[in-house]
C-alpha positions, 0 to 999 in steps of 0.5 A: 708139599704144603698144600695145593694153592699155587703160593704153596707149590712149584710148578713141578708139584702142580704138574705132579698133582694135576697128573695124579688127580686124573690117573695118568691119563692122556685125556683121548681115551675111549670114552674120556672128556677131550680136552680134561687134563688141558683144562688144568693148564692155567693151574700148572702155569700159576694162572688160576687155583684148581678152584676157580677152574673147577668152579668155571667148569661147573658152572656150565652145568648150573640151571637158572635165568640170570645166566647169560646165554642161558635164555631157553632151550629149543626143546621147550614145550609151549 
């Protein structure tokens, strides 16, 4: 395999990297995040790079004004 882009591999490959990355793992375990190997789909499917899913997920996680939605939080002290 040449590399992790979508170009570069088959949808079988892509399946077999998302598998590895995450262990095996059926993402309902005790403790596991619902939903992680569901969120690599778009990947498997050839939709998106792991890149950019990585990146949207992330971004979840970014503090700043200039996000939509992100307008102040109920536990603000004034």
């Amino acid at each position: 395999m040449a590399g992790y882009l979508i170009a570069d591999t088959t949808r079988e490959e892509r399946a077999q990297i998302v598998a590895d990355s995450l262990g095996h793992i059926e993402a309902n375990c005790d403790g596991c995040m619902p939903g992680l190997a569901e969120m690599y789909q778009d990947y498997i499917d050839g939709r998106k790079e792991l890149r950019e899913i990585n990146m949207e997920f992330n971004a979840r996680y970014v503090k700043g004004d200039d996000m939509p939605g992100r307008e102040g939080c109920a536990y603000t002290q004034y």
